[in-house]
C-alpha positions in Angstrom: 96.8 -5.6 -56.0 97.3 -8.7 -58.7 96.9 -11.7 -56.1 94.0 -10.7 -53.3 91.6 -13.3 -54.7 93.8 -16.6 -53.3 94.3 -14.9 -50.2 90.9 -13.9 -49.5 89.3 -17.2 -50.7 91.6 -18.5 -48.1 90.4 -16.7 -45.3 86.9 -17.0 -46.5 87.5 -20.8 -46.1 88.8 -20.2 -42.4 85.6 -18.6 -41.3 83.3 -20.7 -43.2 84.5 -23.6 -41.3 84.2 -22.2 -37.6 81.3 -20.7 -37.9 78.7 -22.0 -35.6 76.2 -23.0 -38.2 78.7 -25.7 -39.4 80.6 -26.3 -36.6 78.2 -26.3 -33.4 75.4 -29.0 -34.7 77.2 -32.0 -34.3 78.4 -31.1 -30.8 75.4 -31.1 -29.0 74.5 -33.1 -25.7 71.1 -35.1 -24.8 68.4 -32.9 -23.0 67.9 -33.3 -19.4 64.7 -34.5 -17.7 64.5 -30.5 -16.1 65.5 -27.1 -18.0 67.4 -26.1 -20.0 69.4 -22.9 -19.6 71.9 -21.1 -22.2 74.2 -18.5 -21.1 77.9 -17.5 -22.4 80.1 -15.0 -23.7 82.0 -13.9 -26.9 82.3 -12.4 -30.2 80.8 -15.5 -31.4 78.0 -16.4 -28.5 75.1 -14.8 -30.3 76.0 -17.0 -33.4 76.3 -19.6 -31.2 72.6 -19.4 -29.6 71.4 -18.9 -32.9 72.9 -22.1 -34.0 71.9 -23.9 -30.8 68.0 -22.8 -31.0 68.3 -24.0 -34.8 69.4 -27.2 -33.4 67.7 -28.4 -30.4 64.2 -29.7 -29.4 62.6 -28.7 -26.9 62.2 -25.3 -25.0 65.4 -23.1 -23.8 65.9 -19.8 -22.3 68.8 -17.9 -21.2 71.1 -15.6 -22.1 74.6 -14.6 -23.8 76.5 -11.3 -24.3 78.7 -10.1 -27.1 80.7 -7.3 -28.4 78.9 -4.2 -30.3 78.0 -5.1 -33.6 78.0 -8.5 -33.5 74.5 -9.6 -32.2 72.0 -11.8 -34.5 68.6 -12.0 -34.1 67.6 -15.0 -31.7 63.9 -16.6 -30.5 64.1 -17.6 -27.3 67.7 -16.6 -26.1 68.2 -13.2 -25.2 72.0 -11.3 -26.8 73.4 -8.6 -24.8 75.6 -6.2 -26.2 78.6 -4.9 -24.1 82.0 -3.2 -24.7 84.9 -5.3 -25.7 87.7 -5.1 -24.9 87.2 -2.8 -22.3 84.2 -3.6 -20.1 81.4 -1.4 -19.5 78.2 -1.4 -17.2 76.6 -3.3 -19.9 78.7 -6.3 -19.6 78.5 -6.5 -15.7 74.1 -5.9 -15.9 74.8 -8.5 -18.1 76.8 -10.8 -16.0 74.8 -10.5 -12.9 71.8 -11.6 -14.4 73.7 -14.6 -15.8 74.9 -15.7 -12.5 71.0 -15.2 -11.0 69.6 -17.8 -14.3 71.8 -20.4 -12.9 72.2 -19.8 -9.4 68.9 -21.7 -8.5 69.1 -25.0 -10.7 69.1 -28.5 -9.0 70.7 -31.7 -10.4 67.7 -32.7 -13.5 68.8 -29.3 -14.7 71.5 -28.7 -17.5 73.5 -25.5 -18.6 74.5 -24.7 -22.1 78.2 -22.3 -21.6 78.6 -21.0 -25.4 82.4 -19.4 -25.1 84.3 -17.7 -27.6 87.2 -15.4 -27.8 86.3 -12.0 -26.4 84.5 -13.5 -23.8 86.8 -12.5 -20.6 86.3 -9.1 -21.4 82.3 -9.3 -21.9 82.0 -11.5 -18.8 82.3 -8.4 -16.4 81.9 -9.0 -12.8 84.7 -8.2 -10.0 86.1 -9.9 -7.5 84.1 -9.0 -3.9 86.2 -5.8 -3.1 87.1 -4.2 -6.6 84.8 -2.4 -8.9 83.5 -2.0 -12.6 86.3 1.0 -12.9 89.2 -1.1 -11.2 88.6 -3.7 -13.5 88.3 -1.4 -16.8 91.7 0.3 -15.5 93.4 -2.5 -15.0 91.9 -4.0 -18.3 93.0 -0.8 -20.3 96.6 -1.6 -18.4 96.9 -5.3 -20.2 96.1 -4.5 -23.5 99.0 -2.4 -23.3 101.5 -4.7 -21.9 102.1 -6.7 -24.8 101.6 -9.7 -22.3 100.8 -13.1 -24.2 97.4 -14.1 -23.2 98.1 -17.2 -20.7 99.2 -14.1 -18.6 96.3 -11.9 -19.3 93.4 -14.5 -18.3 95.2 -15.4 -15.3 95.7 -12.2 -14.1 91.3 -11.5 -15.3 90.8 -15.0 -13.3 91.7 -13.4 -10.0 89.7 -10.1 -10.2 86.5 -11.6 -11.1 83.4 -13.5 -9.6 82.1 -15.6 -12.7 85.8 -16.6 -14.3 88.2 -19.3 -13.4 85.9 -22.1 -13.4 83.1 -19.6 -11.0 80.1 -19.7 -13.4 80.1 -23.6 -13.5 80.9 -23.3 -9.6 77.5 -21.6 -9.6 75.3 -23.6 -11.4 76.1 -26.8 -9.2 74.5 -29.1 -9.0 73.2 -28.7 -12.6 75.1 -30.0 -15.2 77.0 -27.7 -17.5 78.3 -28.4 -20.8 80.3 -25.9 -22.3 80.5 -25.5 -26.5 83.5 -23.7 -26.9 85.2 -21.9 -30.3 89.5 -21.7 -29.5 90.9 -18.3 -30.0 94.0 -19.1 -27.7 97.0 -20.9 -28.5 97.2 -24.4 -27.1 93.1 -24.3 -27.1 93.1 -24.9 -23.3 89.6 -24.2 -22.1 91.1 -22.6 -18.8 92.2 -19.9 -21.4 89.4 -19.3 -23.6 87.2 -16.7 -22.0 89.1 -16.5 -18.7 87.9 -20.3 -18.7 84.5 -19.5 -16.6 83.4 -22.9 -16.4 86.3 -25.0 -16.3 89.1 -25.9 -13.4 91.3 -22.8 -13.5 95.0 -24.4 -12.6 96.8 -21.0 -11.6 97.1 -19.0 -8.5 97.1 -15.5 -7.2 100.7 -15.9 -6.8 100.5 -16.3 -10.3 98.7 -13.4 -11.3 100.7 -11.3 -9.3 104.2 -12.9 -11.1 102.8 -12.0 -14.3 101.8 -8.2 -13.1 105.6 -8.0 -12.4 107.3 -10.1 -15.2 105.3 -7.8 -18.0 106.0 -4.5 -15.4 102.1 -4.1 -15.6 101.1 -1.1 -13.4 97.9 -1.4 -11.1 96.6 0.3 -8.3 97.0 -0.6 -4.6 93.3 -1.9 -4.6 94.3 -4.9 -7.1 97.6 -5.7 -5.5 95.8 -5.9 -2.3 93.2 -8.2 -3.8 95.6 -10.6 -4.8 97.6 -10.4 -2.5 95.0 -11.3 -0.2 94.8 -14.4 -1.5 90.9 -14.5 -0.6 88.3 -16.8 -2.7 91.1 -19.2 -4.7 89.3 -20.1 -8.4 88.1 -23.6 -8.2 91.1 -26.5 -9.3 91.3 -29.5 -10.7 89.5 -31.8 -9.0 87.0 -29.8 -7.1 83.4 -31.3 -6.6 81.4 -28.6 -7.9 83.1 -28.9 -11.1 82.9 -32.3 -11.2 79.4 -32.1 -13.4 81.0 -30.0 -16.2 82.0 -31.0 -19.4 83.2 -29.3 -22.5 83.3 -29.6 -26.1 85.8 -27.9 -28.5 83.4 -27.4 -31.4 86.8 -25.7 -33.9 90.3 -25.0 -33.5 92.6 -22.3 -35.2 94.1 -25.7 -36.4 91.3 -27.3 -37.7 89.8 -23.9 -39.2 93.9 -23.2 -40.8 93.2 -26.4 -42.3 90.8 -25.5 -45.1 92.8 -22.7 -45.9 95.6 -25.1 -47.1 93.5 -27.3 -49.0 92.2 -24.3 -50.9 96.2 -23.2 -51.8 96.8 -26.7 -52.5 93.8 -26.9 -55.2 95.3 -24.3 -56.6 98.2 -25.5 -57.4 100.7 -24.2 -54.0 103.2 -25.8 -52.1 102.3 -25.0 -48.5 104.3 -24.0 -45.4 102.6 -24.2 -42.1 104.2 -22.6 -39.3 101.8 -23.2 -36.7 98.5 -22.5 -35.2 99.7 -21.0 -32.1 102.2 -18.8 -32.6 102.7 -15.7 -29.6 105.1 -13.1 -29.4 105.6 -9.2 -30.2 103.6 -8.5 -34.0 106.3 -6.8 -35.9 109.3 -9.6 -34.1 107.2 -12.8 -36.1 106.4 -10.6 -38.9 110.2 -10.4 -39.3 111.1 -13.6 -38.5 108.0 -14.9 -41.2 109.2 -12.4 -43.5 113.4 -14.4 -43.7 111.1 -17.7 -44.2 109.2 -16.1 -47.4 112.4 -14.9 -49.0 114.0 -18.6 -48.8 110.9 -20.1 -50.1 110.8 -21.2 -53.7 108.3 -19.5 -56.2 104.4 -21.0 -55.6 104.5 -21.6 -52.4 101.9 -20.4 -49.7 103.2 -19.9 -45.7 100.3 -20.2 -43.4 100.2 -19.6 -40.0 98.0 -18.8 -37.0 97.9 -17.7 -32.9 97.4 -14.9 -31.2 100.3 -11.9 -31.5 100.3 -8.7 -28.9 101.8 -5.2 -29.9 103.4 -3.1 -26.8 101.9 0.0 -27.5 104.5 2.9 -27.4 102.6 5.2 -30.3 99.7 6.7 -30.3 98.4 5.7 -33.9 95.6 3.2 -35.0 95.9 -0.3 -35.4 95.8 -3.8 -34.1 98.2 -6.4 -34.1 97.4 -8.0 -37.5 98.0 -4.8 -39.3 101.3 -4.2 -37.3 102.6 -7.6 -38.5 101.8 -6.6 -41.8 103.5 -3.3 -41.7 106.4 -4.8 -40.3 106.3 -7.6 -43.1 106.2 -4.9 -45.7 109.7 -3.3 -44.1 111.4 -6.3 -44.4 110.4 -7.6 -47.5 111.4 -4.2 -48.7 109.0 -4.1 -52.0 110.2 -7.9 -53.0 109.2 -8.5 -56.7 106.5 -11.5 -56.2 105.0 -11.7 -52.1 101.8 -10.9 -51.5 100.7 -11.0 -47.6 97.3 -10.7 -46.0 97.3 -11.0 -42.2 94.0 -10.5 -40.6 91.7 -11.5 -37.4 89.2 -14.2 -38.1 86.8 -12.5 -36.0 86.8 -9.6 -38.4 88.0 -6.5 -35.6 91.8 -6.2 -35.7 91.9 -4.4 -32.0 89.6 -1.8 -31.5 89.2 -0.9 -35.0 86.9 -1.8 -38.5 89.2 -3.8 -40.1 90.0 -7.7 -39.9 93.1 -7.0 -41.2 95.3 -5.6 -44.4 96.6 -6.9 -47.3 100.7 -6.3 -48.5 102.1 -6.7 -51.9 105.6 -5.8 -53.8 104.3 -2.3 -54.5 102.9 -1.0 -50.6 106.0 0.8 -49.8 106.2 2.5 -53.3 102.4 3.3 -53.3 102.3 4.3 -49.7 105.3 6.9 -50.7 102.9 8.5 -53.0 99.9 8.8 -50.4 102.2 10.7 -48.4 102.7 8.2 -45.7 105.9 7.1 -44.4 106.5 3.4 -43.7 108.9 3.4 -40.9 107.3 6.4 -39.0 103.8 4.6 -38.9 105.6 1.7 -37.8 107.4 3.9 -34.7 103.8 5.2 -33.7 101.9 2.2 -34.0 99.4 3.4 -37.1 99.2 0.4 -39.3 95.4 1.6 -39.7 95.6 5.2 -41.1 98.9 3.3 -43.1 97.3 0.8 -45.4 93.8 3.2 -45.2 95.4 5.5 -46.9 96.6 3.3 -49.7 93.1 0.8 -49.9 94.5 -2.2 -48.6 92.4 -2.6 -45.6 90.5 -6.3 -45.2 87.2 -4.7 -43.8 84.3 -7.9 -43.6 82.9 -6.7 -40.6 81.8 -8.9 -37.7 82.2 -12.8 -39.0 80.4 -14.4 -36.1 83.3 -17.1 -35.0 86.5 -16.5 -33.7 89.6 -18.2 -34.4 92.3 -15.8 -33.3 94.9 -14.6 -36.1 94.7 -15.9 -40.1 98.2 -15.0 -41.8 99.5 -16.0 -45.1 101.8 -15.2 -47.3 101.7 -16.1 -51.0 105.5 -16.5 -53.0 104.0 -15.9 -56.8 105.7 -17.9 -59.4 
């Protein structure tokens, strides 16, 4: 492909910036006159403890889980691994224990949340009543849905015993401040993660509105849960969340940020849609695709969020590489745009790739692999699509999580 370099410096810049080593540091509260205990959750957490040990003085212990894959080696804070996005026994082990670390603190103490993207999922304990399988059917049932997240993490706030504000619920009366990375549009902390340790402003009436808005089907066990109405999250305003403060250590926006200024030094005008952008992957991709063919020559249309893909195939793929399929379509092989959409966490879905580059030839070399655009496209298999023609972005794990990177370059 002529123009990967621009595009990949690009998202190279986005990562850099919210990785923890630069962007945790400066975020950091004073130590208390009793412990000092780390816990959290997220494709970034074990990033994040290695930043935080780097950073402070004096002696910490705790724990924090993550997905497979994306552990780093730590001193004094252990890193879990657990499944992601679907939960395992791992994650709940996991979760238990972190609820027993903090369960016993008094007021001199302080807690250290690190939450990041991915952390709902890796923060696996159910709601009294429901089980480690009810909770990875119904998870399996969301991912599905095409539901944007706000409805996802409040329906995963209503099953569970440590999200919607719970964990920080626990630790009272220690103090808990949570260092958080923003995957979610909006960056509301009552999102991020499920929001363990923040006021969680949504119901079970809620949850049970957004089972039947997205036609979500659950068993009789969860609709009894909720309809229940048992053991309401903690809400604004609620004393034992009164001692817990957080910290957005990056945005999407922020992160997005350095990719313009490295398509501006380069000599691109630059068109940025937004940071939080939601909807159905191949809808935006054609909606971004009419903005790229009215855009003069040289200019560089940026945007980030968090897209969904309503599975009806049974192909590979996430929702960055459906968006770029879908781009591809609708460009239709257009002489001078280049694309590359890609997850800053480096896993598009459940698969290797962060992503996958497009350019005016995908559709013509894709022909010649044998692979047809519109049928991978019908069966959701972006994956085995651009695999077959080399324009996967694989960079493995990156450590951070800023939800969705997307640009596309209009050569001159």
């Amino acid at each position: 492909m002529k123009h990967p370099n621009l595009l990949s410096q690009m998202f190279d810049a986005v990562v850099d910036r919210a990785h923890p080593n630069v962007c945790l540091p400066n975020h950091l509260p004073l130590p208390p006159k009793g412990r000092t205990i780390v816990v959290g959750a997220g494709k970034a957490s074990a990033a994040m403890a290695k930043a935080f040990e780097q950073n402070w003085n004096g002696y910490i212990e705790g724990l924090v889980i993550t997905r497979y894959g994306h552990s780093v080696e730590t001193n004094q804070i252990e890193i879990v691994e657990a499944s992601h996005p679907i939960p395992n026994s791992g994650g709940y082990m996991a979760t238990k224990r972190i609820l027993e670390m903090i369960s016993s603190l008094n007021s001199d103490d302080l807690v250290i949340a690190l939450i990041s993207g991915g952390g709902s999922s890796l923060l696996t304990l159910p709601a009294e009543g429901l089980s480690l399988e009810d909770k990875q059917e119904i998870n399996l049932e969301l991912l599905k849905s095409g539901a944007p997240i706000k409805a996802l993490n409040c329906i995963r706030s209503h099953i569970s015993s440590i999200k919607g504000g719970r964990l920080a619920q626990a630790a009272f009366p220690a103090r808990v401040v949570s260092l958080i990375i923003s995957d979610v549009p909006g960056d509301d902390p009552a999102i991020i993660a499920s929001g363990p340790t923040v006021p969680d402003p949504t119901t079970f009436s809620n949850a049970l509105e957004y089972l039947n808005m997205y036609r979500i089907p659950v068993s009789e066990k969860i609709i009894d849960h909720l309809e229940a109405g048992l053991d309401e999250s903690p809400k604004p305003g609620d004393p034992y969340l009164l001692k817990s403060q957080v910290n957005l250590l990056v945005t999407p926006e922020l992160a997005l940020k350095e990719a313009t200024k490295i398509a501006q030094e380069s000599g691109y005008k630059t068109i940025f849609l937004g940071d939080a952008i939601e909807g159905e992957a191949r809808i935006i991709a054609e909606e971004h695709a009419q903005v790229a063919l009215n855009s003069e020559p040289g200019t560089v249309i940026l945007s980030g969020g968090e897209l969904t893909v309503a599975l009806k195939g049974e192909g590979r793929g996430g929702p960055n590489t459906e968006y770029a399929l879908a781009l591809a379509l609708s460009l239709n092989g257009t002489r001078n745009i280049y694309a590359l959409a890609c997850d800053t966490d480096g896993i598009d879905g459940s698969e290797n790739n962060a992503g996958a580059f497009i350019s005016p030839n995908t559709i013509e070399r894709a022909k010649t692999a044998g692979k047809d655009l519109i049928l991978a496209l019908n069966n959701n298999d972006s994956y085995s699509f651009f695999s077959a023609i080399g324009d996967l972005m694989i960079t493995g794990p990156t450590h951070t999580n800023v939800n969705d990177f997307r640009a596309i370059l209009v050569e001159r």
